[in-house]
C-alpha positions as CSV (number, residue, x, y, z in Angstrom):
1,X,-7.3,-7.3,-74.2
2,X,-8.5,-10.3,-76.5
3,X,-9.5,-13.5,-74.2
4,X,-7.5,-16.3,-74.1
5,X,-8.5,-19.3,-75.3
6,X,-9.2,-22.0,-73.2
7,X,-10.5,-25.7,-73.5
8,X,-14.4,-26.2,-73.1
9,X,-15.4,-23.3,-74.0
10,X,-17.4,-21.4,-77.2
11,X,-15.8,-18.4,-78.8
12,X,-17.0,-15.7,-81.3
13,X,-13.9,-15.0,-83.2
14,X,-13.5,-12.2,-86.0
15,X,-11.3,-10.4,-87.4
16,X,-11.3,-8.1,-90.3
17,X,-8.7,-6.7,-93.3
18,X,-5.5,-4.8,-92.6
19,X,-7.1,-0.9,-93.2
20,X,-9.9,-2.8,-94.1
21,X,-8.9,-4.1,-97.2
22,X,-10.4,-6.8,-98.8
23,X,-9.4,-10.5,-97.8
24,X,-11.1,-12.1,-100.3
25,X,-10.6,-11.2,-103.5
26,X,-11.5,-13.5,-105.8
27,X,-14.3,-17.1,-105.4
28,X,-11.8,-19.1,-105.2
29,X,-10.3,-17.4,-102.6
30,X,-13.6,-18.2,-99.9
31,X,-13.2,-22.1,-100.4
32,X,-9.2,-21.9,-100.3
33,X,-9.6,-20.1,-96.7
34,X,-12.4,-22.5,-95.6
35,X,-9.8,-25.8,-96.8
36,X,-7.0,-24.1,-94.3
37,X,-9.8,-23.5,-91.5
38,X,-9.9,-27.4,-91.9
39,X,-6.7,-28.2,-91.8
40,X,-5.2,-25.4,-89.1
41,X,-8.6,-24.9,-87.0
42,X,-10.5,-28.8,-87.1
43,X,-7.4,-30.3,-84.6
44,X,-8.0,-28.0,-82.0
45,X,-11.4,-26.2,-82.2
46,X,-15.0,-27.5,-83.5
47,X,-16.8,-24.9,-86.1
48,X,-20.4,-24.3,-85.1
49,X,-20.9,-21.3,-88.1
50,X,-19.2,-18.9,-90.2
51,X,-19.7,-16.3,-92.3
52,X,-16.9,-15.1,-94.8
53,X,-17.7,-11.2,-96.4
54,X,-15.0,-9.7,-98.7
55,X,-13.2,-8.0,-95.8
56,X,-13.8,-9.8,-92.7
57,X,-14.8,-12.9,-91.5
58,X,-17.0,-14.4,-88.3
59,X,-16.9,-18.0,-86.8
60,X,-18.2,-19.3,-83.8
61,X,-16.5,-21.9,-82.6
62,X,-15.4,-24.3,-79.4
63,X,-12.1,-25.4,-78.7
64,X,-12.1,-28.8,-77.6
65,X,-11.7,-30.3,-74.0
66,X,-8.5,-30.4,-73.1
67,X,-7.9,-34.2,-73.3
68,X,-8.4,-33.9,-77.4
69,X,-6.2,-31.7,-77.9
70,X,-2.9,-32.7,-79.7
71,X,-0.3,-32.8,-77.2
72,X,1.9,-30.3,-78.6
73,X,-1.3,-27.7,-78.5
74,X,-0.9,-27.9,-74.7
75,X,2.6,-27.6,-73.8
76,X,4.0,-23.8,-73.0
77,X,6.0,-23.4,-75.9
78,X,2.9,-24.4,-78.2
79,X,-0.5,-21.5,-77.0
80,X,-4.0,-22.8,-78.4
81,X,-3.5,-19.5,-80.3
82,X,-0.6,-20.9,-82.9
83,X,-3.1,-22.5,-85.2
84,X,-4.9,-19.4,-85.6
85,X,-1.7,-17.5,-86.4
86,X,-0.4,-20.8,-88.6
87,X,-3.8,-19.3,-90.4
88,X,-3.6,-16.2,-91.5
89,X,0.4,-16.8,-91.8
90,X,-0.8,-19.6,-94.9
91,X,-3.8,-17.5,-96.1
92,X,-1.4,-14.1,-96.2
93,X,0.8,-15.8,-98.2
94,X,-0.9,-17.3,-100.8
95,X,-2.9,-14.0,-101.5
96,X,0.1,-12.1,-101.2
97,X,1.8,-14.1,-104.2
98,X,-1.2,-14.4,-106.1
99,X,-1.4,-10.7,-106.3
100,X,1.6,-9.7,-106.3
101,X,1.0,-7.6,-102.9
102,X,3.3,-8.0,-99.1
103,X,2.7,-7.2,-96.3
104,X,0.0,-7.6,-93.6
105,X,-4.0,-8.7,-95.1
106,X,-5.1,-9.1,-91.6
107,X,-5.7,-6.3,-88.6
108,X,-3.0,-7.1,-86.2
109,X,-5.1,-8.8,-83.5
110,X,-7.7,-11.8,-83.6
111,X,-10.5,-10.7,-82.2
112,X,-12.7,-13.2,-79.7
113,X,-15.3,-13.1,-77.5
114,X,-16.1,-16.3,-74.8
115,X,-19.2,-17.4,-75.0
116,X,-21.4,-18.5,-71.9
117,X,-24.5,-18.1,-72.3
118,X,-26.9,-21.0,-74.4
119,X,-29.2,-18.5,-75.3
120,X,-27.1,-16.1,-76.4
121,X,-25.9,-18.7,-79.1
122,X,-28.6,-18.6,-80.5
123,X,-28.5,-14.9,-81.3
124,X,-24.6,-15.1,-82.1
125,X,-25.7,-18.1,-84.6
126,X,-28.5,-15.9,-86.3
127,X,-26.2,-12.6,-86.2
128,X,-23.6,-15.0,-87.9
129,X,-25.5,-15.6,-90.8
130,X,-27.3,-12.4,-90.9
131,X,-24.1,-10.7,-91.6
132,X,-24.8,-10.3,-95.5
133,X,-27.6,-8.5,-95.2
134,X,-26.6,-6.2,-92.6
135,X,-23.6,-5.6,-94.8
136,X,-25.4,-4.8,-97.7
137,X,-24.5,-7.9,-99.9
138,X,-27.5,-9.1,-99.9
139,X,-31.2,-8.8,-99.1
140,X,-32.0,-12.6,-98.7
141,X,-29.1,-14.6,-96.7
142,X,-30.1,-17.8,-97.0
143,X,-28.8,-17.7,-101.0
144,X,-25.6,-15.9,-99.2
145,X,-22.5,-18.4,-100.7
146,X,-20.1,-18.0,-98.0
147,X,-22.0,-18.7,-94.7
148,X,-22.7,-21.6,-93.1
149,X,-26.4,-21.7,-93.1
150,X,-26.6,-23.5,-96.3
151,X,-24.5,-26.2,-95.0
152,X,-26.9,-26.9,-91.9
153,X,-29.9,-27.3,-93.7
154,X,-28.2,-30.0,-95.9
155,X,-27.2,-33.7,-95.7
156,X,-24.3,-33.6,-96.9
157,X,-21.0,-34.7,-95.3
158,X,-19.9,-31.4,-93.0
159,X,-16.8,-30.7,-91.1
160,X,-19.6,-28.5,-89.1
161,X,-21.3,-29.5,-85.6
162,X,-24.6,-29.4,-87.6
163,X,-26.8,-31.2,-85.1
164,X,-25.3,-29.3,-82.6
165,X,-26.3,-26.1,-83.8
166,X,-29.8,-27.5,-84.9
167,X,-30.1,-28.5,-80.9
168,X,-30.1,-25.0,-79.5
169,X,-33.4,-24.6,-81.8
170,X,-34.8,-27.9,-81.2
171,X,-35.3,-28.7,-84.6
172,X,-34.6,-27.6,-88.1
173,X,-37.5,-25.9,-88.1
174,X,-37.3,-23.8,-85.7
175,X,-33.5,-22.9,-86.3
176,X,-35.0,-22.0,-89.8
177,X,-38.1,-20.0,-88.0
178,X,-35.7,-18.1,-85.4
179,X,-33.4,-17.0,-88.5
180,X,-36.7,-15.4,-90.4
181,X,-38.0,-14.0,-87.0
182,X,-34.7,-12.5,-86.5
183,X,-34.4,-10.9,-90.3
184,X,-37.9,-8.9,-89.6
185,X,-36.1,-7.6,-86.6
186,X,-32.6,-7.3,-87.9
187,X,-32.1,-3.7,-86.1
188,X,-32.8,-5.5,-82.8
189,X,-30.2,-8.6,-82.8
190,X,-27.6,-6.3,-84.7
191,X,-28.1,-4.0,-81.5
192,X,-27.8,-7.1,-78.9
193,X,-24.6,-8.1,-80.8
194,X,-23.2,-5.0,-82.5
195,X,-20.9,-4.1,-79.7
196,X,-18.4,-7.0,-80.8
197,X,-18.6,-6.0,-84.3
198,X,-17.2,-3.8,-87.0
């Protein structure tokens, strides 16, 4: 049974094609999804990283204390789950009448894991942006388009908790460091990790 989310705390949250069929199709289909993670996700939860891959996806991410929350987030009729159904709903239908397809694009449940442990952010951050090369779509990941590492390294406005994530390393450096460190031993944090993914 998926965990339920609650405010306060961090979540791993993935989820993956309907019989693994591609989600995103075409570019212009990565910065579309990231523009309704903005508007569906930003009022309830705060984005630490992400990774978007043809046919699945991985974002860590905390839902916000309880007291800045919209109201109707909170009440029973409104679960802190609707935003990530009002989602994939949006998302489904736009690629669905772009390409002419219906039905389902996502696997039937949201998959998430509550997060706890500090240091074990820091290997859920690195696995996160890993996820490329693991995959096969690429050998360096920090040219990787669709993950968030690119973004943290900037200055440039960001929706994401940048300094944040740049705290659990200390500094940039070392967030850069522990990424490299973690690429030379990508069997290892894939096997730490792997049991919550694909």
């Amino acid at each position: 049974m998926a965990e339920v989310f609650e405010p306060g705390f961090f979540y791993h949250v993935y989820n993956r094609g309907n019989n693994q069929e591609n989600i995103f199709i075409e570019e212009r289909n990565y910065p579309y999804f990231l523009d309704l993670v903005s508007k569906h996700l930003t009022p309830v939860a705060e984005i630490y990283c992400y990774c978007l891959l043809k046919n699945h996806f991985h974002f860590l991410l905390r839902i916000k204390d309880f007291e800045d929350l919209p109201d109707k987030l909170i009440s029973e009729k409104n679960r802190l789950h609707q935003p990530f159904s009002n989602l994939f709903n949006a998302y489904t239908k736009a690629i669905n009448k772009a390409f002419n397809r219906t039905g389902s694009l996502f696997q039937e449940h949201l998959d998430r894991i509550r997060v706890t442990d500090e240091s074990y952010l820091k290997h859920l951050i690195a696995y996160v942006h890993l996820n490329p090369v693991k995959h096969g779509f690429t050998d360096n990941f920090k040219n990787y388009q669709h993950s968030s590492f690119k973004s943290i390294l900037s200055s440039k406005p960001t929706k994401l908790k940048r300094e944040e994530v740049i705290s659990f390393f200390d500094d940039i450096e070392n967030f850069v460091y522990w990424h490299d460190f973690k690429k030379i031993r990508l069997d290892g944090i894939i096997g730490e990790i792997e049991k919550f993914d694909y």
